[in-house]
C-alpha positions as CSV (number, residue, x, y, z in Angstrom):
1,X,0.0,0.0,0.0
2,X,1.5,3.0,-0.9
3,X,2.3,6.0,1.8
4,X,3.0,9.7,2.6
5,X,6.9,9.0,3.5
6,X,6.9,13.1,4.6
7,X,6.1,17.0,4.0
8,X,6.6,20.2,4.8
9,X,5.5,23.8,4.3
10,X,7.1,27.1,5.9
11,X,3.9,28.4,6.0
12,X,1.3,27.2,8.9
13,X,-1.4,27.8,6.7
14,X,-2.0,27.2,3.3
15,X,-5.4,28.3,1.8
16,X,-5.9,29.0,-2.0
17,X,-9.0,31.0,-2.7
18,X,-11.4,30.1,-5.9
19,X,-12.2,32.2,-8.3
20,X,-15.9,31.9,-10.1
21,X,-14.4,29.0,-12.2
22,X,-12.6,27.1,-9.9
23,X,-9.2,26.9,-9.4
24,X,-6.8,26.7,-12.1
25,X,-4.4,23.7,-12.2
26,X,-1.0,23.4,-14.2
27,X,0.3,19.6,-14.2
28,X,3.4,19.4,-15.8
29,X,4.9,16.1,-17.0
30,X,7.0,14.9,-13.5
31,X,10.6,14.5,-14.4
32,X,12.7,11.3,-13.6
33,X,15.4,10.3,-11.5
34,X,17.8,7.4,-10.8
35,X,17.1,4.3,-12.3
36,X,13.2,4.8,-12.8
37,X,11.6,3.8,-16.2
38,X,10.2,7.0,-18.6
39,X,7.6,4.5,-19.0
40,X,7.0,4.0,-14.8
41,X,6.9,8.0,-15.1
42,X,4.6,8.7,-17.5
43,X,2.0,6.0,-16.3
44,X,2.1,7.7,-12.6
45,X,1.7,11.3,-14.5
46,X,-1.0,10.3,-16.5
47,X,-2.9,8.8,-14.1
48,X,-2.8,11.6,-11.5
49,X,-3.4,13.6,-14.3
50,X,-6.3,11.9,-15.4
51,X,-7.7,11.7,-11.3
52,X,-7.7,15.3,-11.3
53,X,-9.3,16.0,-14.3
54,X,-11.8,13.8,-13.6
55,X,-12.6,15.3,-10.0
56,X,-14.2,18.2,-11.7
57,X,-13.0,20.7,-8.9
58,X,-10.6,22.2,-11.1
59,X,-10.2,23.7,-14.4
60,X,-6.9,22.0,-16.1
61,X,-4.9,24.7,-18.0
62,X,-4.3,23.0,-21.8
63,X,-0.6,21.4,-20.9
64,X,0.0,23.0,-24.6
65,X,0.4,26.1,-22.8
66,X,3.1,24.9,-20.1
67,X,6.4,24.9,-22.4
68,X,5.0,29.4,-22.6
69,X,5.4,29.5,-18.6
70,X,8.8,27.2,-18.6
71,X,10.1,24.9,-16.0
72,X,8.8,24.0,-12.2
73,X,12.0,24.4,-10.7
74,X,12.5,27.3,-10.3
75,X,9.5,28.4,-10.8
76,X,8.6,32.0,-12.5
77,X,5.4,33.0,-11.2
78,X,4.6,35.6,-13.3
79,X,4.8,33.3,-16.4
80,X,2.4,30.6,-15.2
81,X,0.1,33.4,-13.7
82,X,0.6,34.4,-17.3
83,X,-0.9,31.1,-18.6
84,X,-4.2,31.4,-16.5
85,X,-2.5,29.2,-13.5
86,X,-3.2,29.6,-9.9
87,X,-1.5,26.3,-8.7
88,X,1.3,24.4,-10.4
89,X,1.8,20.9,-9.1
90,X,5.3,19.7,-10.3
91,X,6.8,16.4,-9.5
92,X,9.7,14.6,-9.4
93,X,9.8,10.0,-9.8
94,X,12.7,7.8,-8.8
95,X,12.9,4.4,-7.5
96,X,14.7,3.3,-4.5
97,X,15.2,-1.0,-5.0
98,X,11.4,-1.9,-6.3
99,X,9.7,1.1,-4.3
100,X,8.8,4.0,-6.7
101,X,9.4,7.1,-4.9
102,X,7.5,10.6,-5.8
103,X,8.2,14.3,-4.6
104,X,5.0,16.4,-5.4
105,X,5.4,20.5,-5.1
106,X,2.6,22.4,-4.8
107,X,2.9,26.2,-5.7
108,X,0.7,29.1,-5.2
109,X,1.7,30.8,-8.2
110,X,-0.8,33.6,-7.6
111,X,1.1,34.5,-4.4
112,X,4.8,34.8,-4.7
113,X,5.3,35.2,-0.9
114,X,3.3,31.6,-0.2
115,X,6.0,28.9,0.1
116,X,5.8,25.8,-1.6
117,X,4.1,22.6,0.1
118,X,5.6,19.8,-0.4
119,X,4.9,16.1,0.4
120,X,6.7,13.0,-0.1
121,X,5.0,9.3,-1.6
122,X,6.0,6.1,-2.0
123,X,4.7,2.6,-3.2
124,X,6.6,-0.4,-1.6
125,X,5.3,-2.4,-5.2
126,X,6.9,0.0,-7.5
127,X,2.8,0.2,-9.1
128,X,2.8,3.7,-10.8
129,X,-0.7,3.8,-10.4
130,X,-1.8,2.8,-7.4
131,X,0.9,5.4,-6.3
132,X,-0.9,7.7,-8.5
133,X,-4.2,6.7,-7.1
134,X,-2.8,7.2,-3.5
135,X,-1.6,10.7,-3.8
């Protein structure tokens, strides 16, 4: 069963406000380390993509659009603001023996004072989606 393994945020709280039409997500593509597959990281990317986008509680902005605002790390706020974001989720796969390991970012792009929450995930299995699933 996969598990938060840990997270952080500077801030003690962490509120995003939504606008009329819901809050507007950015997922970029998560980028790989270590040994992991491209295939491992795509299939855990596509399914939390797909998770979201299927919740309904959040307009997706068209991941055309990303490669205008640049990368995740750093992050230039103004750009993905620019691209009709409020919150960029970036993430970052490796595997550790057979566990899959994922780092998920969450910024406030709206706000460039908010820090970044971030959390830590793993699945013992090394099963991209049920770790996709989880988080």
């Amino acid at each position: 069963m996969p598990h938060a393994v840990s997270g952080q945020s500077t801030e003690t709280d962490w509120e995003l406000e939504m606008g009329q039409g819901g809050l507007s997500l950015a997922l970029p593509e998560f980028s790989s380390g270590g040994t992991v597959s491209p295939g491992q990281v795509r299939e855990l990317w596509q399914t939390f993509f797909d998770d979201i986008s299927f919740a309904s509680r959040f307009r997706i902005v068209d991941p055309s659009r990303y490669a205008l605002a640049g990368k995740t790390d750093p992050i230039d706020h103004v750009k993905w603001e620019g691209i009709g974001t409020d919150v960029v989720i970036a993430g970052r796969v490796w595997s550790e023996g057979i566990a899959l390991m994922a780092h998920l970012v969450i910024h406030d792009v709206t706000n460039v004072k908010t820090r970044p929450f971030d959390m830590q995930f793993n699945s013992p299995t090394g099963a991209p989606r049920e770790l996709a699933h989880y988080i």
